[in-house]
N, C-alpha and C positions, 0 to 999 in steps of 0.2 A: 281707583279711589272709591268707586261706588260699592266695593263691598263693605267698607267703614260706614257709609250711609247705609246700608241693610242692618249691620250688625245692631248699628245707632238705632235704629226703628225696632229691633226684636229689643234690646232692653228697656226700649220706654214702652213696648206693647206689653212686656215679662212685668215691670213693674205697675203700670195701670190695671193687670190681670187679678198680680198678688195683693192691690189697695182692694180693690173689689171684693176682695174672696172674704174680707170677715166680715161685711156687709149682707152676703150670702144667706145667712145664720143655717150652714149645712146644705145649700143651694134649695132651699122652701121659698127662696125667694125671687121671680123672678127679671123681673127690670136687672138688679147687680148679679146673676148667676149667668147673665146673656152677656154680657160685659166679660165679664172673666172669661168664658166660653169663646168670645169673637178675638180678644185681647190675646190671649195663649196660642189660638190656631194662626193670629196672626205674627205673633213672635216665633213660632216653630219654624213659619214659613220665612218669615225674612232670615232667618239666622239658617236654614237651606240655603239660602241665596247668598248667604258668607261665605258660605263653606265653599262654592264651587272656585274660590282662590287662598281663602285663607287654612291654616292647617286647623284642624280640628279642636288641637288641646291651647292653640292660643286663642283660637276665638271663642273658646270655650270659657277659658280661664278671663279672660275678657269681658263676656255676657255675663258671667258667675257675681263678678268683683263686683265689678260697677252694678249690678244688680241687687247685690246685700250691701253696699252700700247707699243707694239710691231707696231701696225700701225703708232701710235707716232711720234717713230724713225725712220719707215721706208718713213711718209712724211716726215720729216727732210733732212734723208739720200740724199733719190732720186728724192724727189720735189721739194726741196728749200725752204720746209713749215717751219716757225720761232714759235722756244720755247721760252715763255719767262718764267719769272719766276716762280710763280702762274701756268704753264703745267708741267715743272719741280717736282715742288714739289707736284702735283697730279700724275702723272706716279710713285713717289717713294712713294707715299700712296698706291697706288694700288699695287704695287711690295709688299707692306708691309705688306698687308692683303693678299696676295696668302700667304707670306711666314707665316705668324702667322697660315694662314685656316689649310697649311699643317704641319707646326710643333707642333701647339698646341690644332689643333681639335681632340675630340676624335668621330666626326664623319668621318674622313676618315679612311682610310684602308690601310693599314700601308704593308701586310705581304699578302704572297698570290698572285692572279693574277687575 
């Protein structure tokens, strides 16, 4: 089970990386260019640390999803970026295909670590 908690930690570190990076303004800046820099080295690494049980393209397709969708929200949240419809209902396609990869593939890895 602990590689669902790795995979977990590389896309909160993937998208606190990606919140940072327009804060950046081109990495001139450095407090938010150290952030995205620690944030990304540390999502490389935990999602390594996925990988040594899960297969590649489902943990992939897993960090990906939940990751463009979790950015999503979080331009919404903290940017003022507008959803409309039609993004809406692609973030709950995407949400829908992690939850199918992981409840009804039998290429992931259910048991174990």
């Amino acid at each position: 089970m602990s590689h669902w908690i790795y995979l977990a930690v590389a896309i909160v570190s993937e998208v606190i990386g990606t919140s940072f990076l327009k804060n950046t303004e081109g990495f001139t800046r450095l407090a938010p260019s150290l952030v995205v820099v620690v944030a990304y080295v540390a999502s490389f690494y935990f999602l390594s640390l996925a990988l040594r049980t899960l297969p590649i393209g489902i943990a992939y397709a897993v960090w990906a999803g939940t990751g463009v969708a979790l950015i999503t929200l979080a331009g919404f949240a903290f940017f003022g970026e507008k959803l409309d419809a039609p993004a809406i209902i692609g973030i709950l396609l995407i949400v829908s295909g992690v939850v199918v990869i992981n409840v009804y593939s039998t290429s992931v890895t259910h048991g174990g670590s």
